[in-house]
C-alpha positions in Angstrom: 0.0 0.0 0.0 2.7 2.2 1.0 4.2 1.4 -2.5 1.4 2.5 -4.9 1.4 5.6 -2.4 4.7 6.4 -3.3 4.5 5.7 -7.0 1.2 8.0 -7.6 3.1 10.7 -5.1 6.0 10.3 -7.9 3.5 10.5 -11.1 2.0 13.7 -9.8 5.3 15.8 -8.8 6.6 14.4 -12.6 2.9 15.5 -14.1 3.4 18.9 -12.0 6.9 19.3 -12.9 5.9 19.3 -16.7 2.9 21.6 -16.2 5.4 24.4 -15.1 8.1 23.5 -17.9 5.2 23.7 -20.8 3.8 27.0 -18.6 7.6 28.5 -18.5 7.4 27.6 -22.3 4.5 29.4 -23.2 5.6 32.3 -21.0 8.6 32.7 -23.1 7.1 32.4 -26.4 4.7 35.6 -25.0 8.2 37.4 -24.4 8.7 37.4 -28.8 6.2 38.3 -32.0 6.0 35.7 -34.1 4.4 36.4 -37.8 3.4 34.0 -40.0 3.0 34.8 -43.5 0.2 32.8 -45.7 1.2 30.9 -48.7 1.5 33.4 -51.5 0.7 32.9 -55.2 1.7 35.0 -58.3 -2.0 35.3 -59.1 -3.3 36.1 -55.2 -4.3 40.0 -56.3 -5.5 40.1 -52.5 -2.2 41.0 -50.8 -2.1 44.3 -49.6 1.7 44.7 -48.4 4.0 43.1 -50.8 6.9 44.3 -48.8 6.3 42.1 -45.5 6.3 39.4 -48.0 10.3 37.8 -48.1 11.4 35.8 -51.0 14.2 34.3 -50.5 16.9 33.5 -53.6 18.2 29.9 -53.8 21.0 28.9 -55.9 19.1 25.8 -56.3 17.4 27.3 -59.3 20.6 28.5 -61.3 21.8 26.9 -64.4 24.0 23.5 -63.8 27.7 23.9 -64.4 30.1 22.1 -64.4 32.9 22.8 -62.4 35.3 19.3 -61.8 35.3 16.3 -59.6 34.3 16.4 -56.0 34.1 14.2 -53.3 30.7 14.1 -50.8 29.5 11.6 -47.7 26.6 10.2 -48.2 25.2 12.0 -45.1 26.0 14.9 -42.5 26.1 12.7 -39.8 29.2 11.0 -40.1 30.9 15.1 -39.9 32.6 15.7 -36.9 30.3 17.6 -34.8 33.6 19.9 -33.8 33.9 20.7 -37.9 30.6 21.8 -37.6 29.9 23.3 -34.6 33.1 24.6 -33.2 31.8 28.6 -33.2 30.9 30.0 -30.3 27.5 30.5 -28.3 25.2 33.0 -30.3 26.1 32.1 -33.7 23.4 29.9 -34.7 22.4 31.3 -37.7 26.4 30.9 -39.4 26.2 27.1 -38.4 22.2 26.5 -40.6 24.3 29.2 -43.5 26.7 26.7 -43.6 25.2 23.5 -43.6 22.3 24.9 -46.2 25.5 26.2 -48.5 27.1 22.3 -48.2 23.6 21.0 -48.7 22.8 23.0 -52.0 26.5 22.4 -53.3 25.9 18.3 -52.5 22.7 18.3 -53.9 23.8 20.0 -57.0 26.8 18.6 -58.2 24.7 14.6 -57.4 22.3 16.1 -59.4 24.9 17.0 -62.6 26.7 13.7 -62.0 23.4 11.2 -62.1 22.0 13.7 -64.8 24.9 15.1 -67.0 22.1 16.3 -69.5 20.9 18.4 -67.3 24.6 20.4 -67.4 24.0 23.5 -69.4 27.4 24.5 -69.6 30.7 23.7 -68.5 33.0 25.7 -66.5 36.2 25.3 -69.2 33.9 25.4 -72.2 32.0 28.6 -71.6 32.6 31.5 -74.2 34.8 34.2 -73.2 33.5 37.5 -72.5 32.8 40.3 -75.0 36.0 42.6 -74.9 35.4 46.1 -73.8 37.1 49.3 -75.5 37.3 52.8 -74.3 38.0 56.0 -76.1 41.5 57.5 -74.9 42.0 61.1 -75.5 45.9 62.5 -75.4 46.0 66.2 -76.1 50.0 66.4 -76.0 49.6 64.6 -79.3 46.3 65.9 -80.2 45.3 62.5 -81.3 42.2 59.8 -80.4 42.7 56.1 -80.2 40.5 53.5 -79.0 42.1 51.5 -76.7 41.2 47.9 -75.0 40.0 48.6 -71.6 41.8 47.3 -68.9 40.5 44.7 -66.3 40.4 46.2 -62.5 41.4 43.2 -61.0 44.8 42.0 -62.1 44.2 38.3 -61.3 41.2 37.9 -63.6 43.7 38.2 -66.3 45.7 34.7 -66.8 49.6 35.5 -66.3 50.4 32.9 -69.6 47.9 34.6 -71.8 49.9 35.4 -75.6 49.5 38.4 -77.1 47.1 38.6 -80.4 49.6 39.9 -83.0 47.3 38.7 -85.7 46.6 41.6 -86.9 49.9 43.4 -86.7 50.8 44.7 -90.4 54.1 44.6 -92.1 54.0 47.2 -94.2 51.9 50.7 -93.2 50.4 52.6 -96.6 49.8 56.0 -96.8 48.3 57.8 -100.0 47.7 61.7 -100.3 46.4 63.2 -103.1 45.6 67.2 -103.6 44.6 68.7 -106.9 44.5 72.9 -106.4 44.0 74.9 -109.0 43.2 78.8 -109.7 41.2 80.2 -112.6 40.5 83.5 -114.2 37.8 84.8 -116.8 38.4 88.0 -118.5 36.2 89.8 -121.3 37.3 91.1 -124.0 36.5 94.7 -123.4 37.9 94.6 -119.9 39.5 98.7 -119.5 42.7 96.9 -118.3 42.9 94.1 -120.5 44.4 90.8 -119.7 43.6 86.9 -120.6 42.4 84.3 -119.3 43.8 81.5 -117.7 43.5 78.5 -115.4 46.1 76.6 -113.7 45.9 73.5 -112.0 48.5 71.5 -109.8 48.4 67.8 -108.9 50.3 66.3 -106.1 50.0 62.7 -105.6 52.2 60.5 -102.7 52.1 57.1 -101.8 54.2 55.7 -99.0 54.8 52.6 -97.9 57.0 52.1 -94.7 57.9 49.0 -92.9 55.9 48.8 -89.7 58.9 49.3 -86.9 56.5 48.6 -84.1 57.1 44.8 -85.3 60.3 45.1 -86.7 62.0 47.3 -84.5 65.9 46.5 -85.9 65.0 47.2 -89.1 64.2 50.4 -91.2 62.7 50.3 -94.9 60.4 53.3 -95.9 59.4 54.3 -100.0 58.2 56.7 -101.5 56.5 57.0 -104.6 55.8 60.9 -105.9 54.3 62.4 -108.8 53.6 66.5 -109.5 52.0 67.6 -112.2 51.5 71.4 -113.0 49.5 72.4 -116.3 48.5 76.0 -116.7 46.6 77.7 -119.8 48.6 79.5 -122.2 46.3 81.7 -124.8 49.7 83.4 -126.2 51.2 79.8 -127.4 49.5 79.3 -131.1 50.7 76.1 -131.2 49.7 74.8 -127.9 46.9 75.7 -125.6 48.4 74.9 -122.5 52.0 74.6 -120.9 53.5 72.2 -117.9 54.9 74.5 -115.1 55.6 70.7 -112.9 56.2 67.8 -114.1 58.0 65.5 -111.9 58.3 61.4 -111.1 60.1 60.3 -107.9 61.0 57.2 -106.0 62.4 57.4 -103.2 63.8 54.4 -101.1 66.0 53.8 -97.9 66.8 50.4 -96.0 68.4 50.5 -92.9 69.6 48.1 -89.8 69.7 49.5 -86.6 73.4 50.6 -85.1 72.6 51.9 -81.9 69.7 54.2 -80.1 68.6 56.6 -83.5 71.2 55.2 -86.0 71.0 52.7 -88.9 73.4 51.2 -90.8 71.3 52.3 -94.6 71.9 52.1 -98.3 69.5 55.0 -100.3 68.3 55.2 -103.4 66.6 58.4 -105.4 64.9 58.5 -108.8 63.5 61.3 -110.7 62.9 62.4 -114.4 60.6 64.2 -116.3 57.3 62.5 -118.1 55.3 64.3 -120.9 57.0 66.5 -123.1 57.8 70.0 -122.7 57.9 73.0 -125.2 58.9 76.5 -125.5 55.9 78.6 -126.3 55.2 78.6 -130.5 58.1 76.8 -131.2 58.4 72.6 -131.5 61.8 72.9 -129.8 61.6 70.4 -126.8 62.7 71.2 -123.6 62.2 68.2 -121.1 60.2 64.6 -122.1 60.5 60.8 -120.3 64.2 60.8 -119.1 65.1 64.2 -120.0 66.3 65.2 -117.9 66.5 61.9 -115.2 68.5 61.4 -112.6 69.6 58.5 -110.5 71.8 58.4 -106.9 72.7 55.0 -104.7 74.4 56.0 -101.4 76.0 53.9 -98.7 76.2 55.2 -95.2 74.4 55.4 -92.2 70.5 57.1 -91.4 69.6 59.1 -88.3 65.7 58.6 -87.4 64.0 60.5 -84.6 60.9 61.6 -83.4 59.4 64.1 -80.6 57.8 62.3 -77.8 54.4 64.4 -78.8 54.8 63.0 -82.2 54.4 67.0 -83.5 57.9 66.7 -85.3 60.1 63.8 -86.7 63.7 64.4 -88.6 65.3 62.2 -90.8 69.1 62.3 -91.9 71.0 59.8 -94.5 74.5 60.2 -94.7 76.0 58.5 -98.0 79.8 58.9 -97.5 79.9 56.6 -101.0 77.4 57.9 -103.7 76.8 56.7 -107.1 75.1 59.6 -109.4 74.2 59.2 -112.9 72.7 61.9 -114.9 70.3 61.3 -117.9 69.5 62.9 -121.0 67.8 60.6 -123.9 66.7 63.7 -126.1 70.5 64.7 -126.6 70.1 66.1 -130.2 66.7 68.0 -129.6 67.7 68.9 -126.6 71.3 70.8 -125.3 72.8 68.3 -122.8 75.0 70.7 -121.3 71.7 72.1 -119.9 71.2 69.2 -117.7 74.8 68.4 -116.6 75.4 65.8 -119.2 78.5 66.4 -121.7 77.7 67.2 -125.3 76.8 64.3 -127.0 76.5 61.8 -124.6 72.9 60.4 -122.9 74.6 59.8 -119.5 77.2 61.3 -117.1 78.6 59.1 -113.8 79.8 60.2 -111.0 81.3 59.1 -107.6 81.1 61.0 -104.6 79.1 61.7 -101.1 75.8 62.7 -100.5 72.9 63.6 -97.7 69.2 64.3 -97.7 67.7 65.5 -94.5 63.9 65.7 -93.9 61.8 67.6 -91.3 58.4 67.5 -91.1 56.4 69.6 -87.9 53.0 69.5 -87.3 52.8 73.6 -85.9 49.7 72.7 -85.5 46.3 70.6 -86.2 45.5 73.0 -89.1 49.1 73.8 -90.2 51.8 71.5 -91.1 55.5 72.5 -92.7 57.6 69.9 -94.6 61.0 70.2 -95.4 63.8 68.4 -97.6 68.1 69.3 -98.1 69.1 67.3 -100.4 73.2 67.7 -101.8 75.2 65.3 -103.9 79.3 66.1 -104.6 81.8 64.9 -106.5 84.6 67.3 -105.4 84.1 68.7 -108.0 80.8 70.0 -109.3 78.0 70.5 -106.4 74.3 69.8 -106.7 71.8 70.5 -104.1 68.1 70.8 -103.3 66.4 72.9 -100.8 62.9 72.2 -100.9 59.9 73.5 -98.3 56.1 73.0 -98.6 53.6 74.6 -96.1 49.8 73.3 -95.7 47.3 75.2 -94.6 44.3 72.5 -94.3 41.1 74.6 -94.5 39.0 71.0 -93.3 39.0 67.6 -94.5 39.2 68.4 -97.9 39.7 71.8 -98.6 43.3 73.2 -98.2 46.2 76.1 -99.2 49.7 75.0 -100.2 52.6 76.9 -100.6 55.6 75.5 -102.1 59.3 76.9 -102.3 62.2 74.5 -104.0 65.6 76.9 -104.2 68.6 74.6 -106.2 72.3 75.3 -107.0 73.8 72.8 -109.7 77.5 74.5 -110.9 77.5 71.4 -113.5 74.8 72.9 -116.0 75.5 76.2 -117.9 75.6 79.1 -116.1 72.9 82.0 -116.2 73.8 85.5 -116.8 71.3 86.6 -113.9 70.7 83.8 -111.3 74.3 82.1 -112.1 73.9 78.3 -111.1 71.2 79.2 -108.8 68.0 78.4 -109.7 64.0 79.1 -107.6 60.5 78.0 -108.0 57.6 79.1 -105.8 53.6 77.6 -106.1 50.9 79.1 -104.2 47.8 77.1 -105.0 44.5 76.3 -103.3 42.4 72.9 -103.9 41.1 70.0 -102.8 43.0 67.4 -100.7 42.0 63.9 -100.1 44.4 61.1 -98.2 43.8 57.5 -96.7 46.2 54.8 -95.0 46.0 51.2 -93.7 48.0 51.2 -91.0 
């Protein structure tokens, strides 16, 4: 008796005891605010306050990719408890993140190795992304480029990555072409009289350099010039026109690099005269195709430099050995003498040393100034060439030119007012049109 007493004594203290644990419980629970938030649908129009609604993102809905081989347990439980739970007290919330983010990770990657069809890409297969370019401005050299923009972090770029020189040229190509011309209309009973007349000058120029950015040792530029100047000449009965220009020049230099500016370069210049030439009334020629033409081959070393704006770049060609050979074809119609070939004879050598400098300086976006010195000696006769052309560019292809080309040659005959001197001067106004693949 005294036994089923005690036992029923014991069942209500434990039936007591768990009253006040659940009543502690629900005391507790009164202490915090719980919400609860109904199951939402896209089409329930009947909630009024979207923003207590939370929508958590999942990763579980991303695309499968394929990143490599990985190990998993087939469960949680066989983690040490310490790998999991070794944070301290309070930091519930990191321990769930981090067994959610192992869960998602396990789940995914059994998912993309049971279902490999279901892998819409793969990690080392995925196309690269667009490149991006920026427009880069420099006003010390007044110029725009467009650039490929850098990434910001250094380590997204692979170390081993080549360089695309693919599309690197050889050779650059530049063409300019101007025509200018002036014209004049004047009646008959104009009180001051006068004629008419229209002149025209055509300068064409094609270069073709190699490109030193690849080719840095080596230095190979040509040229390729032709002028042509007509002009209108009512007082020739013969003729209604007459050539003020007429000139064909090549121009070529190779070079390897000596040291810092210098290269070790052979030159080589060729010019002569193309359509015939005529004093006014008369058939007596005066210049045709290699009459007068000129050729010169030196050996010697090249000086090539350029500001670091880029405004102004000088070349220099020292030829301590020159070959020169002077041509006249025409020698019975026309006086060889006058051309600094001996009478009778189509072609004069000559051994000596020659230079040609060239400056060109951009003064500024609108006004450029080119200039050329070119001398050739035997040690005994000089020749040289002194030659400067100003542009005035108006816009793209309207521009003003003037042109100045002083020359001394003591091998011709010699004038009774400008001796062996001799001076030309253009000023002409046109069009202007120029392209390059560079």
């Amino acid at each position: 008796m005294i036994k089923k007493l005690q036992a029923t004594i014991l069942l209500f203290m434990a039936f007591c005891a768990t009253n006040a644990w659940a009543t502690d419980s629900l005391s507790m629970a009164s202490d915090s605010i719980e919400i609860k938030i109904k199951t939402v649908t896209l089409a329930d129009r009947n909630i009024t306050n979207l923003d207590s609604v939370i929508l958590e993102p999942s990763v579980m809905f991303l695309p499968l990719i394929f990143e490599g081989f990985d190990h998993y347990t087939d469960t949680l439980a066989t983690e040490p408890k310490a790998a999991l739970y070794s944070f301290n007290a309070g930091d519930k919330w990191l321990k769930d993140a981090v067994l959610k983010a192992r869960n998602e990770r396990e789940t995914r990657y059994r998912v993309m190795i049971d279902a490999p069809q279901l892998n819409r890409y793969n990690l080392d297969m995925l196309p690269e992304p667009p490149k991006q370019y920026e427009i880069v401005a420099d006003p010390s050299n007044r110029t725009i480029a467009l650039e490929k923009k850098e990434l910001k972090n250094a380590l997204d770029m692979p170390a081993d990555e080549p360089i695309d020189v693919v599309n690197v040229r050889n050779w650059l190509h530049t063409f300019k072409g101007s025509i200018h011309f002036s014209q004049a209309y004047i009646s008959e009973n104009w009180y001051q009289g006068g004629n008419n007349n229209l002149n025209i000058l055509g300068n064409f120029v094609w270069d073709v350099n190699l490109n030193q950015n690849k080719y840095p040792n080596l230095l190979f530029d040509n040229t390729i010039q032709y002028k042509i100047g007509l002009q209108s000449a009512p007082q020739d009965s013969l003729r209604g026109y007459s050539i003020s220009e007429d000139l064909l020049q090549i121009n070529s230099k190779f070079g390897y690099k000596a040291f810092k500016h210098w290269y070790y370069s052979t030159t080589l210049l060729f010019k002569t005269q193309v359509l015939n030439n005529f004093a006014p009334n008369t058939n007596n020629l005066k210049a045709s195709f290699l009459t007068p033409g000129e050729l010169n081959l030196g050996l010697g070393m090249t000086y090539n430099a350029k500001s670091k704006n880029g405004y102004a770049t000088f070349d220099l060609s020292l030829s301590p050995v020159s070959y020169n050979m002077k041509i006249c074809r025409e020698n019975t119609r026309v006086n060889p003498t006058s051309m600094g070939v001996d009478e009778g004879k189509h072609l004069k050598h000559k051994i000596g040393s020659s230079l040609e400098a060239r400056f060109r300086w951009q003064i500024t976006p609108a006004i450029s100034w080119n200039s050329r010195l070119y001398a050739f000696t035997d040690y005994e006769f000089v020749q040289g060439d002194w030659e400067h052309t100003f542009n005035f560019s108006i816009n793209k292809y309207l521009s003003t030119q003037f042109y100045m080309h002083l020359r001394y040659d003591n091998a011709v005959s010699m004038h009774d007012s400008w001796k062996y001197w001799q001076f030309k001067e253009i000023l002409s106004f046109g069009l202007t049109y120029r392209f390059s693949m560079q």
